[in-house]
C-alpha positions in Angstrom: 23.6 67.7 143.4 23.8 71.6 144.1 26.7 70.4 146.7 28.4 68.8 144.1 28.5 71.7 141.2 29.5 74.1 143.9 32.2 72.3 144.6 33.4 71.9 140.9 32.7 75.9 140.3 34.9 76.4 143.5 37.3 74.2 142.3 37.2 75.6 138.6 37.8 79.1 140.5 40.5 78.1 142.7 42.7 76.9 139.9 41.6 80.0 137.9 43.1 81.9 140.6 46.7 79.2 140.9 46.9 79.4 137.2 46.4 83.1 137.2 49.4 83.6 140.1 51.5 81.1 138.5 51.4 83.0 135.5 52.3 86.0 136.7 55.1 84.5 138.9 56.2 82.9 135.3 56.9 86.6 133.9 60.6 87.1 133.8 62.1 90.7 134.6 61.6 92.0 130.9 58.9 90.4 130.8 57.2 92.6 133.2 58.7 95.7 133.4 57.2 96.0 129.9 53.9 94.8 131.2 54.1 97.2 133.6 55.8 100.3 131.5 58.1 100.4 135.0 62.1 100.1 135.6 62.8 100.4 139.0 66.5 101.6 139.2 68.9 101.3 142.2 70.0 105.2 142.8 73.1 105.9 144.9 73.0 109.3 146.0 76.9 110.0 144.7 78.1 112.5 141.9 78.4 112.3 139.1 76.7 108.9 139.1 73.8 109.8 140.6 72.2 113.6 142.3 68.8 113.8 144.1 67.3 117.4 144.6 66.5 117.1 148.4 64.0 120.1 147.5 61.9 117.7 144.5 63.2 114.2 145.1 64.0 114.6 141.6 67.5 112.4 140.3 69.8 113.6 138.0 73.1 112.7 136.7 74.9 110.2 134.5 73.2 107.3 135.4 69.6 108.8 135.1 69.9 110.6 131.9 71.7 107.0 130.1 69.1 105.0 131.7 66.4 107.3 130.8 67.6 107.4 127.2 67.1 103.4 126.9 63.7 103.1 128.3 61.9 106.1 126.7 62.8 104.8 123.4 60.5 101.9 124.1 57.5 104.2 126.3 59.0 102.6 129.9 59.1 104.9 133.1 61.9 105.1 134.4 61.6 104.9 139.0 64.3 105.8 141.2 64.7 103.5 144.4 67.6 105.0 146.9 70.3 102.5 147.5 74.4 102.2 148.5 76.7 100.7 146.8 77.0 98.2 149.5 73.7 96.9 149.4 73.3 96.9 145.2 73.6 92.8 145.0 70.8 92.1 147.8 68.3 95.1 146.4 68.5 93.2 143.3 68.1 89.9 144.7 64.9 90.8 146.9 63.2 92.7 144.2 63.9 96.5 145.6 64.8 97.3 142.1 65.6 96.0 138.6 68.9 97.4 137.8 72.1 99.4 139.1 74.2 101.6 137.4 77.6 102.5 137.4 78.0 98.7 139.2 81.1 97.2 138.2 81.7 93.7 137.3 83.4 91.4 139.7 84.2 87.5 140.4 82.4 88.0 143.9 79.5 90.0 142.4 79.0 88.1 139.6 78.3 84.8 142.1 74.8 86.4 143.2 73.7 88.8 140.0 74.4 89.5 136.3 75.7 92.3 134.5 75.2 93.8 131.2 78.1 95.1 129.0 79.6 98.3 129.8 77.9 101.5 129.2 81.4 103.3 129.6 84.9 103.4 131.0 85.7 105.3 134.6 89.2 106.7 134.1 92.0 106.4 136.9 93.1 109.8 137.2 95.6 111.8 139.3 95.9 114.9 141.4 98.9 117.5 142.3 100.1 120.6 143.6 102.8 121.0 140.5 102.9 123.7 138.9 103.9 121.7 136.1 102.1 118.6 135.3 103.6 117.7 132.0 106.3 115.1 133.8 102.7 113.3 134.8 101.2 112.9 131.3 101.8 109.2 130.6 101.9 105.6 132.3 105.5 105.7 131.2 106.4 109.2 132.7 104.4 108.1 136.0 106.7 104.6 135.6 109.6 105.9 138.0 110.9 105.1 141.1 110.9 108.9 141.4 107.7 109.5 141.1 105.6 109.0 144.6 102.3 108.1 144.2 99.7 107.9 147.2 96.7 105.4 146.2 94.5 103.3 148.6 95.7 99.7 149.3 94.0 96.9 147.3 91.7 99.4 145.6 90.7 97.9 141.8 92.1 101.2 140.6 95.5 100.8 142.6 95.8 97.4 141.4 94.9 98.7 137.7 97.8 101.7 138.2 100.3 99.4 139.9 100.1 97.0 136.8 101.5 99.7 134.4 103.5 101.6 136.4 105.0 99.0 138.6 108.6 101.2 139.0 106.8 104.2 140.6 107.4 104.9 144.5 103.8 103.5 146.0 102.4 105.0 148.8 99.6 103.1 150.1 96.8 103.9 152.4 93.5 102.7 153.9 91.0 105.3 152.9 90.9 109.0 150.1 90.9 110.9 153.8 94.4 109.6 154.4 95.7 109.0 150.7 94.8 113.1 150.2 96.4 114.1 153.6 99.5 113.0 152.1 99.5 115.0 149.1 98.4 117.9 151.1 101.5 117.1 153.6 103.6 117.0 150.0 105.0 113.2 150.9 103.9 112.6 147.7 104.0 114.1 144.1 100.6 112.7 143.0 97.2 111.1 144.5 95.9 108.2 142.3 92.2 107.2 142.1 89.0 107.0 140.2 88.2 110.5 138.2 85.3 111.2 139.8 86.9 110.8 142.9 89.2 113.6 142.0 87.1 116.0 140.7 85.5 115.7 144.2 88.6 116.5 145.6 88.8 119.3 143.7 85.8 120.9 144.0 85.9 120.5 147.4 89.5 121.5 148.4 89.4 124.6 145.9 92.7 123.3 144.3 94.9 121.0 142.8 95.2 120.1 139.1 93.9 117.0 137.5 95.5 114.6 134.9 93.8 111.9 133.3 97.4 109.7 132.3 97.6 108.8 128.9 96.8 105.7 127.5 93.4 105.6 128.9 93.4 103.4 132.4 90.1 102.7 134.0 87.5 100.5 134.9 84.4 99.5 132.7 81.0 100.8 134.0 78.0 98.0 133.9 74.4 98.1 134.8 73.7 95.5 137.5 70.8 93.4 137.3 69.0 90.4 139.0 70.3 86.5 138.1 67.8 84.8 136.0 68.7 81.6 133.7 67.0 83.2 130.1 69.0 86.4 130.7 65.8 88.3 128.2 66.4 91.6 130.2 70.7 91.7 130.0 70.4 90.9 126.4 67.5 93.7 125.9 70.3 95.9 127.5 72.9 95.1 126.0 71.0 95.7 122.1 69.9 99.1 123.6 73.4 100.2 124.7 74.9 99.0 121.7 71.8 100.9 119.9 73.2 104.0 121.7 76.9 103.5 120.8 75.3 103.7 117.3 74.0 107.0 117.4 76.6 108.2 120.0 73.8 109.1 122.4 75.4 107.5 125.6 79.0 108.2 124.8 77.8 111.9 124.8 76.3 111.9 127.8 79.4 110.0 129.7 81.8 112.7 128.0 79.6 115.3 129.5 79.7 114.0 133.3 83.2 112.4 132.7 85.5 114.5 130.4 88.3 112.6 129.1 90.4 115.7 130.2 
């Protein structure tokens, strides 16, 4: 008889225990980072995007302050896990983190993870040596087979440029080290890439003049996040960055990492 209850408390225990687990295994993303008052984000350690103090460990940047925005409002921490862009889809698949920012939404990517709605727009901007960059302004000025442009072969911001300004002289390359070499060598008028690509430049050259070409050309910023079938954490997202378009709290912190001049 003893035998016999044992074995039904053990039992009773056991699936205690499974029903416990399964539970917990049941908790979708949102779910549990609110459980947890925890956001693991995936943190690439690339201006303006994202900057770690080697000294503190401490991240700063664009993504950090627009992410941190969104979770304090609801009393979440916010952790940093250090990533590459490269390796943004699998971190989110294994569980390394929750989201990535700054991720852009593609065919391929989308296969493996979701994305919220954009959180911003990275301009294509230019680079020169003129003097005078007024003949640079617009798509339309920049549309001439005059013009030489140096961009990077099959880049999405190439592909972007090339699609309004298909009468410009292209000058494609492999890699920025080879598309800025031939600016610097002056085989081309401009260098064509991502804005925060050519502020790098800048800063780290000590020269050239930046012009964002007008309209507005670019490439819409997303948060990356893990595939699930009830999507609760992309459409939490997506109310709180339309909350923030509302009080213009994100679009101020974008204009002040990424100027639109």
């Amino acid at each position: 008889m003893k035998n016999s209850v044992l074995a039904v408390i053990t039992s009773l225990a056991i699936a205690c225990v499974s029903a416990t687990s399964a539970a917990a295994q049941d908790k979708n993303d949102l779910e549990r980072i609110v459980e947890q008052k925890v956001v693991r984000v995936g943190a690439v350690n690339q201006p303006p995007y994202y900057s770690q103090d080697l000294a503190t460990g401490e991240w700063s940047g664009l993504i950090p302050e627009i992410v941190e925005r969104i979770f304090s409002q609801v009393d979440i921490k916010v952790e940093y896990v250090e990533t590459d862009w490269g390796s943004g889809v699998a971190g989110l698949q294994s569980g390394r983190f929750d989201l990535i920012g700054a991720y852009n939404a593609t065919p391929a990517r989308a296969l493996a993870i979701d994305f919220t709605k954009s959180v911003g727009q990275v301009p294509t901007a230019i680079v020169t040596h003129a003097q005078d960059t007024s003949p640079f302004a617009t798509w339309d000025q920049l549309n001439d087979p005059a013009v030489r442009i140096a961009a990077i072969d099959g880049a999405v911001t190439t592909r972007a440029a090339m699609a309004v300004a298909p009468n410009a002289t292209w000058v494609l390359v492999s890699s920025n080290d080879a598309m800025f070499a031939e600016l610097e060598s002056q085989r081309v008028d401009v260098a064509l890439t991502s804005q925060p690509a050519i502020m790098d430049f800048i800063k780290a050259r000590g020269g050239g003049t930046m012009v964002i070409p007008q309209p507005l050309v670019g490439n819409p910023a997303n948060f990356g996040v893990r595939k699930s079938v009830d999507k609760e954490l992309v459409y939490w997202m997506n109310i709180a960055i339309d909350a923030g378009g509302y009080d213009n709290s994100i679009t101020t912190i974008w204009n002040k990492y990424l100027p639109k001049e």
